[in-house]
N, C-alpha and C positions, 0 to 999 in steps of 0.2 A: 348428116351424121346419123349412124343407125340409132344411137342411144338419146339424143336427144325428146325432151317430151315438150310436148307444148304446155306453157306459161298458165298457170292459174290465173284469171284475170275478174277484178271486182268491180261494180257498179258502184258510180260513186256519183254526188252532186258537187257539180263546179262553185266553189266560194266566191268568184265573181257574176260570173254569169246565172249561174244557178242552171243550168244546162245539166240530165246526165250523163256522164262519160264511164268508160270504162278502164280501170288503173292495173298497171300491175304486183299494186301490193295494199295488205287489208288497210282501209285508213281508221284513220286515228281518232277517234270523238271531238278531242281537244284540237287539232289541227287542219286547216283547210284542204282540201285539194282540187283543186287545178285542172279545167281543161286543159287538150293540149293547145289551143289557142290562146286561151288566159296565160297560161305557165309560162311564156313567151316575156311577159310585163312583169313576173314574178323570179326571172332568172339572172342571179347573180352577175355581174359584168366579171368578165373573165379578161386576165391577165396578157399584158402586151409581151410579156418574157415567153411565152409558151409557143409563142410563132417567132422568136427570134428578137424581141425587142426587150429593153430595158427595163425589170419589174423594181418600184420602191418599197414592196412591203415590208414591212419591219423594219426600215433604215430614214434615217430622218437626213435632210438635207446635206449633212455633210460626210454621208456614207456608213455612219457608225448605225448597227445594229441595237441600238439601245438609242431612247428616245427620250434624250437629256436636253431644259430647255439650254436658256444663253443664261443661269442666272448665277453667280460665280459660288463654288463649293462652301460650304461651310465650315471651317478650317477651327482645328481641338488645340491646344494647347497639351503637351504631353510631356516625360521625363524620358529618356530614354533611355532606354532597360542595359544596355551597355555602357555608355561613356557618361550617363547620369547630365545631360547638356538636354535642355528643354528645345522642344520640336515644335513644329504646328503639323499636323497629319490631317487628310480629309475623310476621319471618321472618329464615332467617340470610341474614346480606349476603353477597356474595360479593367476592371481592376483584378482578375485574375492572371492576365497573360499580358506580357512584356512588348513595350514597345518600342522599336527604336528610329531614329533619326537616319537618314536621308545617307549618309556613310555611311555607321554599323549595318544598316541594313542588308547591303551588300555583301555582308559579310555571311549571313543568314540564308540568302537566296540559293536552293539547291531544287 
């Protein structure tokens, strides 16, 4: 390419080896870096979904995207804001806004 320019590139000392190498971006005081021999030992394992296989990140055994153990909800005792018929819901009400039972509810859902 006519416009391209060649790469600034920084002298750096490797954090494992202590070798210098040369990086292509200024490092960091606080942060090590890496031959490219070293960096090999220090690079993330990469993902079986990216070449066609099955990734689980984010999904816990049983496929749900939320990483809820086995330990059974903790269930509120509530009044329900239409038929006035006491509930159990799996969260605490609060006392500004209305709650209702398992039928009115339906009623509400838009």
């Amino acid at each position: 390419m006519p416009f391209e320019r060649e790469r600034e590139m920084f002298t750096a000392t490797c954090g494992d080896c202590g070798n210098e190498c040369q990086i292509p971006f200024k490092p960091k005081e606080d942060r090590p870096v890496y031959c490219r021999e070293c960096f090999q030992n220090h690079k993330p394992a990469r993902s079986e979904s990216r070449y066609g296989g099955r990734s689980n990140y984010g999904r816990n055994d049983r496929g749900s995207r939320f990483n809820r153990d086995d330990r059974p909800r903790e269930m509120h005792t509530a009044t329900c804001g239409d038929c006035g018929n006491e509930c159990q819901i799996p969260f605490k009400p609060k006392e500004d806004r209305p709650v209702y039972c398992r039928e009115c509810f339906q009623n509400h859902k838009n």
